[in-house]
N, C-alpha and C positions, 0 to 999 in steps of 0.2 A: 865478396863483391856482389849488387844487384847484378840481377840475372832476367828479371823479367817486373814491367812497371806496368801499373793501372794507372789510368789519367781520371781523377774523379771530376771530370769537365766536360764539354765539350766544348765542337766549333772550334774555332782558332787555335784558342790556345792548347786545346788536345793533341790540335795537328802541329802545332807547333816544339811540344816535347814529345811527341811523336820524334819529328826529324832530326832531335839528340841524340834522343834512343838510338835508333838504326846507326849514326853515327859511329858509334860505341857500341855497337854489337848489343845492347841491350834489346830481348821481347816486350813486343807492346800489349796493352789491353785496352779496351774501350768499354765505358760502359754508355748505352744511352736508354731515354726515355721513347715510349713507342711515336713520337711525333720527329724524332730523329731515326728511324729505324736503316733509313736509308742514306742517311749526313756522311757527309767528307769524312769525318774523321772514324766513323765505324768502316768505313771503306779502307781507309789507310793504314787501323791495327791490324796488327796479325790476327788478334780471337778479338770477340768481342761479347758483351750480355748483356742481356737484356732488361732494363728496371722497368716495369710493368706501371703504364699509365703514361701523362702525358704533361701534367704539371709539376712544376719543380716540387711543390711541396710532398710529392708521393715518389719522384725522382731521386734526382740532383740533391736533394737535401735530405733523405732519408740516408744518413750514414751508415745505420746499420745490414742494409740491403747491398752499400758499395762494399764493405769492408767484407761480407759471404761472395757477392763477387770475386774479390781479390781473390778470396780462399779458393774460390770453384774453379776459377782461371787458370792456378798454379802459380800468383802473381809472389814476389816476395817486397813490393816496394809500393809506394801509393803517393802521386804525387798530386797537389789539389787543384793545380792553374792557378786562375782568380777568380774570384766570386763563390758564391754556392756556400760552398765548407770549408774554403781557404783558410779563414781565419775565423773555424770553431775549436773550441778547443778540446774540449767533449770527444769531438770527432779525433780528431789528433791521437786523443791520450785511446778510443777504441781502435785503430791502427794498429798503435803500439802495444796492447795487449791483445791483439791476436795474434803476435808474432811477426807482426810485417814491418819495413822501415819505412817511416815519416818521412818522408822530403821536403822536410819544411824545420820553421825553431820547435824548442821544444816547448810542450803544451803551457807549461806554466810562464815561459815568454809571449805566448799568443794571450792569454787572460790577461797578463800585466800591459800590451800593447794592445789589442787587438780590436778592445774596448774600448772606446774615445775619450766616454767616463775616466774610466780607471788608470790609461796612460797619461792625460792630464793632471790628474790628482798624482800620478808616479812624477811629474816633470814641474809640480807645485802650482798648479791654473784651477779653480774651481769653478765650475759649469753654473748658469744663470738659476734662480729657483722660477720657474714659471710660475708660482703662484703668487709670488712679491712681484714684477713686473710692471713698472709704471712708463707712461708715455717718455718720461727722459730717458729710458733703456730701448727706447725703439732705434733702426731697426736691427733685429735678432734674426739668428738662423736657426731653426730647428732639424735636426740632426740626428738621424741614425746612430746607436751605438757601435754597432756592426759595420761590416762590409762596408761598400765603396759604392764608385762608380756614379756618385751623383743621385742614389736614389735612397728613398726615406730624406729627402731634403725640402726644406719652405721656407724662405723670405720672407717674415712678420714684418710688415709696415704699422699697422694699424692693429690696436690692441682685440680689439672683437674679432679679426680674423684667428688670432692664436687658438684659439679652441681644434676648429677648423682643421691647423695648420698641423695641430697636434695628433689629431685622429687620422690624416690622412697620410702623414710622413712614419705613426706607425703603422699603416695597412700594408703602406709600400715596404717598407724594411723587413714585416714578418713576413710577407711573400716572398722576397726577394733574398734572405740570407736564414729564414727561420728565426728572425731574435726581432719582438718589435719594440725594444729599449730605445727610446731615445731621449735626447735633452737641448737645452739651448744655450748660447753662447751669442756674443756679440756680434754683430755682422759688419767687416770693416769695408766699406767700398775703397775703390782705386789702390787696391793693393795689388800685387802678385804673387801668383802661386807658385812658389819656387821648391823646391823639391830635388835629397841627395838620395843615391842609390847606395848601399851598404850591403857589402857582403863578411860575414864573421865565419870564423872555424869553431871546434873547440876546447881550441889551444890559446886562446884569448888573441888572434888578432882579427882587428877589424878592418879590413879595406873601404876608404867612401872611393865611389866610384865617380864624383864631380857631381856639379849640380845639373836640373832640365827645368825648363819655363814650361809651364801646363797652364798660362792664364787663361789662352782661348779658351772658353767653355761654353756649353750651352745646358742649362738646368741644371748646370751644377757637376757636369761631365766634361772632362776633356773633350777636345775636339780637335788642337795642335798641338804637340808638342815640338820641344828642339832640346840639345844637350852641349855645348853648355847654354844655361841660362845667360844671353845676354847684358852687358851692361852692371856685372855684378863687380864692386871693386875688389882690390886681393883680400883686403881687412874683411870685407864683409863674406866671402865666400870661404875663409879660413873658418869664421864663426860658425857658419852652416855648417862645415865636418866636422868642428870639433862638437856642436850641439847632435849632432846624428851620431857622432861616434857614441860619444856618452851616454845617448839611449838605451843603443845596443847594450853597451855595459852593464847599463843597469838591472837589462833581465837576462844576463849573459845569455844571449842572442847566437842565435846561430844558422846559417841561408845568408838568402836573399833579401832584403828587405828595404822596406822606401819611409823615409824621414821626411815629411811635409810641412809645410811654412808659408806664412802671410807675409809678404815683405813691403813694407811703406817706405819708401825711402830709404835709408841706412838700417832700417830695423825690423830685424828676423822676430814673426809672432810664430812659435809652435802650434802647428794643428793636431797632430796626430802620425800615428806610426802606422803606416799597412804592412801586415806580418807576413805577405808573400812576393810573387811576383806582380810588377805593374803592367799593363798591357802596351804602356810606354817603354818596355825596357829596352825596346832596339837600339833605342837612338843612343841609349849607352853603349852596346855592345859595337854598335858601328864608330863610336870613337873611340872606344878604351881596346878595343878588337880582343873583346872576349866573349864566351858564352856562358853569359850568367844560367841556365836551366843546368849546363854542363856541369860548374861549380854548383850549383845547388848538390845534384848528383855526388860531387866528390867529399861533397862538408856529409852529405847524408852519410857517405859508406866509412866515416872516420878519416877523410884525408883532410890534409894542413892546406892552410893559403903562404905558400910560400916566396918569402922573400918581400919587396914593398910594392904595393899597388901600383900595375901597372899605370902608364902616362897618356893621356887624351892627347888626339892628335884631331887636327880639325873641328868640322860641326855635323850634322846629322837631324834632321827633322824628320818629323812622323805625322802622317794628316789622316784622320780617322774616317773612312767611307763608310757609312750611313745605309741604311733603305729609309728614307724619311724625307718629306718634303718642308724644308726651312721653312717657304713662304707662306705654311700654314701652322705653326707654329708649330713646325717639327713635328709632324703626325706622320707617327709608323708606317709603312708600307709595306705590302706582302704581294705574292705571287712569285713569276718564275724565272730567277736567272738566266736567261738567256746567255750572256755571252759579257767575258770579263777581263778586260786587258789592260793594264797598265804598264809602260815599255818604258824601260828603263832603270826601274828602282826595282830594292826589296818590297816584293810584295808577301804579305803572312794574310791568309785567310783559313776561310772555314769551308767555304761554298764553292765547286767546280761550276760551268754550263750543264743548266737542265734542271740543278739543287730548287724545290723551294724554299722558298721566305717565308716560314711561319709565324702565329703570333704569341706565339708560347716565349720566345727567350729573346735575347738583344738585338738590336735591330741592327748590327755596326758589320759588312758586310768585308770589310778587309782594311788593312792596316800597310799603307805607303810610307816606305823608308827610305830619303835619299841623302848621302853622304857627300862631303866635298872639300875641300882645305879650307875655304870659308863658307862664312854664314851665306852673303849674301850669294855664292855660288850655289850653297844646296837647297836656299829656298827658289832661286832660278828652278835647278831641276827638277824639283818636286813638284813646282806648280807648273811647269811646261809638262813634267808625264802625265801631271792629272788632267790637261788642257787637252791632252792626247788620248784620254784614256777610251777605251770603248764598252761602254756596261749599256746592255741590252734587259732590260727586266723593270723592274720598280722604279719609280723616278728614286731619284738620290741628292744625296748633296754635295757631290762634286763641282756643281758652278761655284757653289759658297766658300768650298776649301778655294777654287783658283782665286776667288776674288776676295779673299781674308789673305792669301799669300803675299799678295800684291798691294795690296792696300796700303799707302803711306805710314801707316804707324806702327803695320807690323813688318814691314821692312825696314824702318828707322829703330825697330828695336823698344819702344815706349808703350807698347800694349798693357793691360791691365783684365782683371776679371769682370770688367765692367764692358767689355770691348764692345758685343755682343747689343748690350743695352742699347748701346750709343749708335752701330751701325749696319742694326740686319737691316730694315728698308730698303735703303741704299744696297745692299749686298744680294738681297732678294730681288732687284727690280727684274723685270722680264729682260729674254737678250732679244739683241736686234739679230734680222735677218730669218726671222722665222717664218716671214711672210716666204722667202723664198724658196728655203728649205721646204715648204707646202706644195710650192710649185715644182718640186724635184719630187717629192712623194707622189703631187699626182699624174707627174710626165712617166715614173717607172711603173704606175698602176695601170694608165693608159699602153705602156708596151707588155706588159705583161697580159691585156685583157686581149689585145689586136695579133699578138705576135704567141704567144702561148709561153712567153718568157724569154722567147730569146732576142736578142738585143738587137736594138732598130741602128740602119745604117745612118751616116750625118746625114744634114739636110745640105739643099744646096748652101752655097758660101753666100752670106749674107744676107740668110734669109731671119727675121726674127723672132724668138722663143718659136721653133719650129722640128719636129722631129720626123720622120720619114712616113711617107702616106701608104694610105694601104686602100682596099677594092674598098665597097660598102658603105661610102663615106656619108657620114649621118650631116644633115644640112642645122642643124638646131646644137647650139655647145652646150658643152658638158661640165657640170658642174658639180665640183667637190670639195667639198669644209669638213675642214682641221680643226681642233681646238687644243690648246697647249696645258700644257702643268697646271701653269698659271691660270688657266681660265680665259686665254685671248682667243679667238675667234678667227682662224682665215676663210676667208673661201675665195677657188682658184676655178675660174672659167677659160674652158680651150675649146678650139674647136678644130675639127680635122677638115684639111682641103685637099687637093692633089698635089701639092706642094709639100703637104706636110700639115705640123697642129701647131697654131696660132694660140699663144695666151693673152688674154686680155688684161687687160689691170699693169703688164712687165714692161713697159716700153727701156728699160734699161737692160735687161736680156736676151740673151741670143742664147738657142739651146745649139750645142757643138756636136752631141750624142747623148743618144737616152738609153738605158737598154733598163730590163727588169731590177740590175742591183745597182747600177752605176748612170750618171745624171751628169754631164759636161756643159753646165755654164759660163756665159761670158758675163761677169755682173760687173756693168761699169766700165767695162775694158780691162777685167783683170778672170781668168780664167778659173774658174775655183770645179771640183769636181765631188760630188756627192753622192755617196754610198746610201745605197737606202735597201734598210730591213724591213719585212714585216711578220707580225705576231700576232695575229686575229685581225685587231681594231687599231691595234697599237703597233706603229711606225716609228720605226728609228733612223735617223738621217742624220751623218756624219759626214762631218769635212777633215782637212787636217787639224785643226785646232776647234770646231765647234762638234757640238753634237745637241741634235735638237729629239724629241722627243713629242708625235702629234699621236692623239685619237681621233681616228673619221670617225666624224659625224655622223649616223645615217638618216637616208633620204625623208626616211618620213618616221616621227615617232613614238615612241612604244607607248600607246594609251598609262597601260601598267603603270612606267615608270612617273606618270604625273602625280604631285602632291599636293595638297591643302597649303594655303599661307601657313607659315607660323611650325611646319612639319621641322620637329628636332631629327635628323637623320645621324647617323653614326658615323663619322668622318673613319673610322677606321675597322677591323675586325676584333674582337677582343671580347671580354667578359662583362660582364655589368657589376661594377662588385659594391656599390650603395647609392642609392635613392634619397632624396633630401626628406627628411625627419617631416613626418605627415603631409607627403605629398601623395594628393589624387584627385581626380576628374574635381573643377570645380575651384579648385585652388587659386587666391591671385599669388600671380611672381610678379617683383619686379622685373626691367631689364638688366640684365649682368647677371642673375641669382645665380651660381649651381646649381642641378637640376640631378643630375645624374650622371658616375663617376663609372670611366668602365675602365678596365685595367687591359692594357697589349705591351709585350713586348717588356715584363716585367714593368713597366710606368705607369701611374695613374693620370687619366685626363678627363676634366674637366668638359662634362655638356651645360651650355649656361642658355637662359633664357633669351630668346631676339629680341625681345622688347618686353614693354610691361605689359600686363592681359591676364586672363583665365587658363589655366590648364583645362582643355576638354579631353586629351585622352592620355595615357599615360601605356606606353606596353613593353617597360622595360620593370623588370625582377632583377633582386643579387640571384649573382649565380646563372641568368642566361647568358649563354654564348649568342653574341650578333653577328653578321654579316656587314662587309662595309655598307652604308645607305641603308641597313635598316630605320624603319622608321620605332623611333624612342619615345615622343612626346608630340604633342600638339598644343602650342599655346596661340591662342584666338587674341590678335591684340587690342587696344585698350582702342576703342572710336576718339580720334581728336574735336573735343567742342568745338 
């Protein structure tokens, strides 16, 4: 029997076959790159080692460095998560000849699956020839061979972007799984991504574990899942097990593994087989009430699945929390968890309070699981704990999950892969009430500055937006601005009398009590009470169900930070990892061009021109590391006759 497991992962899902192991009396190992040295889940093995460096490609993807690990550790088993080496097979079959056991299919199942190419051609689908390609094949998706998780992916509209589309989904894919194979296939809109989970022995049986809807996406990633997939008839969901079982069959299969599908109407299109675990798979195990890593474990050390697949009881959704800001189209965010609570569901992360958010690996910061006897009971709870939740650190996209919860269509069950398309705007608009949350942030700064933090008594009874006076009283208000995620702008003017501090602009406020952490308004005749953190510049202000997020403003400012019209700054921290083909000082671009691609967070994103004009200065190289708001480019724009 295993005795002792290396996780060749990290983050999540290390911690999360981590709390198997221990289960089960099994030692852990971790291994991480020097930019994780201090990560949750090296904290949570027993040993851990070291892979010298800090990018996957010299980490995380150098198998033969995990596999001397395994050895050095005393490990006897190696398990891959998702992503990285999950599904090399290379790696797989170097495991298995150093004496250790794979917990995963075996190698020759991973090339006959693993491969997109090659499991298509296995299931009789042949991939598009990009070089025959005409405008009646638009539009196409270009495609990873490899790995998952939405990266190595591009949307062809229009035939002249293909080139483009080509070289940039394989930079993404060799970073991101070491394989930069990819190909194209037809792109079907308003489908759904429907999806069976399977587990095989091997002793030839296969359990499908029911189906999960994974349409929400954004770039080609999950972002909600649920199990079962909604709205599927018997006919049609019989089809999906028998089409997933048969897979398996085909490369006698053995684990965990997920069966993928475009579903239009009554008709199931095969996408591809992912040969490990999915990072959706809770929301199986919260209805089928098993522990798929556990069975992973037991198919590895030669044991049977016995007897017939367990029976789904209820529903279960999973909502993917992020460090990224939706309303900028999803750009990575880094810095310092602060503080991270979700009450009442499963929560699987990677990151405790105090972790940071680097820009080396995924940006997806935990995974909320909430189970219920129905659908529309567990998308209740999911989206009240996320409404609830209190994340102190990088903006995120938790408003997005509450309000993709709720939203009409994915509560009616009728969502598609296009969901996204049709309603971030709407889903990103800014919330209301931030105006006031400004004035709670700067009623707790005002006691915090007067009082030394500790908390100011009421004011008299009916007196309005007013908190308790103190000696020294300045005759001139004071004034301080907020600026939000989004870019909105408050500023909140008070002024202190002997009565107490007067805000101006709130005539529909009455302050109840202020002290340094806590802020008791009346807004409107309803008493709402707000929680307010701070973290240098950055303020966080919590109610029971909102949470707002401001940066003060300062007073007067930073020469430094002024730029030129037309300055390309760096919307995120990341690599610069190619420059547009003969661009320098002097150049015209149009507006729209890409200009320069930096890669964070394993994604590539696009820097594009503000308008038409001259390039005058260019100071981005492949291969620098930026800082967020460096400056990248300078284009001078075009004078209008």
């Amino acid at each position: 029997m295993i005795q002792s497991v290396l996780v060749a992962n990290r983050g999540e899902i290390a911690c999360r076959v981590f709390r198997t192991c221990r289960e089960l009396g099994i030692a852990t190992v971790a291994v991480y790159a020097d930019a994780d040295a201090g990560a949750l889940h090296v904290r949570e093995a027993d040993v851990a080692v070291r892979l010298p460096g800090s990018a996957p490609a010299e980490t995380y993807l150098r198998g033969d460095r995990i596999v001397k690990a395994a050895l050095a550790a005393g490990a006897d088993a190696v398990h891959p998560g998702y992503g990285f080496l999950s599904e090399n097979a290379d790696f797989a079959r170097a495991v298995v000849d150093a004496g250790l056991v794979w917990i995963g299919p075996p190698p020759a199942a991973i090339e006959a699956m693993a491969s997109k190419t090659r499991a298509k051609q296995l299931m009789g689908i042949a991939p598009l020839d990009a070089s025959e390609l005409t405008e009646d094949d638009l539009p196409v998706l270009v495609k990873a061979a490899a790995g998952g998780g939405g990266r190595g992916m591009r949307v062809v509209r229009e035939l002249r972007a293909l080139e483009d589309a080509l070289v940039a989904a394989r930079a993404e894919a060799l970073s991101a799984f070491g394989d930069g194979e990819v190909f194209v296939e037809p792109y079907v809109e308003g489908g759904r991504h429907v999806e069976v989970q399977i587990v095989a022995d091997a002793y030839g049986t296969v359990w499908p574990l029911g189906t999960r809807d994974c349409s929400l996406q954004r770039r080609h990633q999950k972002v909600i899942e649920e199990s079962p997939a909604p709205g599927l008839g018997t006919e049609l969901t019989a089809t999906l097990h028998e089409m997933a079982v048969r897979a398996a069959r085909a490369t006698d299969y053995r684990g965990a593994g997920t069966v993928e599908f475009l579903v239009v109407g009554d008709t199931a299109h095969f996408l591809e087989m992912n040969t490990r675990l999915q990072v959706e798979h809770p929301v199986t195990e919260a209805v089928f009430g098993v522990d798929l890593v556990g069975l992973q474990i037991r198919v590895a050390e030669g044991g049977a699945l016995e007897g017939e697949p367990p029976s789904g009881h209820g529903h279960a959704v999973e909502a993917r929390l992020y460090a990224e800001d939706p309303a900028h189209g999803f750009a990575p965010q880094t810095g310092t968890l602060h503080h991270l609570h979700v009450p009442g569901v499963r929560l699987d992360t990677g990151y405790a309070e105090g972790d940071a958010i680097g820009v080396h690996y995924d940006a997806m910061l935990a995974k909320a699981v909430a189970w219920a006897p129905t659908r529309a009971e567990a998308v209740r709870t999911l989206s009240g704990a996320l409404e609830r939740a209190r994340i102190h650190g990088p903006v995120t996209n938790r408003e997005l999950l509450v309000r993709s919860l709720r939203h009409p269509e994915f509560v009616a069950g009728r969502m598609d892969t296009g969901f996204y398309d049709r309603h971030l705007p709407g889903l990103t608009r800014g919330q209301g009430g931030d105006d006031v949350a400004a004035l709670a942030a700067a009623l707790a700064d005002a006691a915090v500055r007067r009082t030394g933090g500790a908390a100011a008594g009421p004011p008299p009874p009916g007196v309005s937006a007013r908190l308790g006076g103190w000696r020294n009283l300045p005759s001139q208000p004071q004034v301080k601005r907020y600026v939000t995620a989004d870019s909105r702008e408050h500023e909140v003017r008070y002024r202190t009398t002997r009565l107490g501090t007067e805000a101006e602009d709130f005539p529909h406020v009455r302050v109840l009590d202020a002290s340094a952490h806590v802020v008791r308004l009346d807004v409107d005749g309803v008493e709402r009470r707000y929680r307010v953190h701070r973290y240098g510049d950055r303020i966080h202000v919590d109610t029971a169900t909102q949470a707002y997020a401001l940066d003060e403003v300062p007073r007067f400012a930073d020469p430094a930070a002024q730029r030129e019209p037309g300055s390309l700054l760096a919307p995120m921290p990341g690599t610069v990892v190619r420059v547009a083909e003969g661009l320098a000082p002097g150049a015209k671009v149009s507006a729209g061009q890409p200009l320069v691609w930096l890669e964070a967070m394993k994604m590539e994103h696009k820097i594009t021109a503000p308008a038409s004009g001259t390039l005058t200065a260019l100071h981005a190289a492949p291969g620098h590391q930026v800082e967020v708001g460096a400056l990248l480019a300078v284009v001078q724009e075009d004078e209008t006759p």
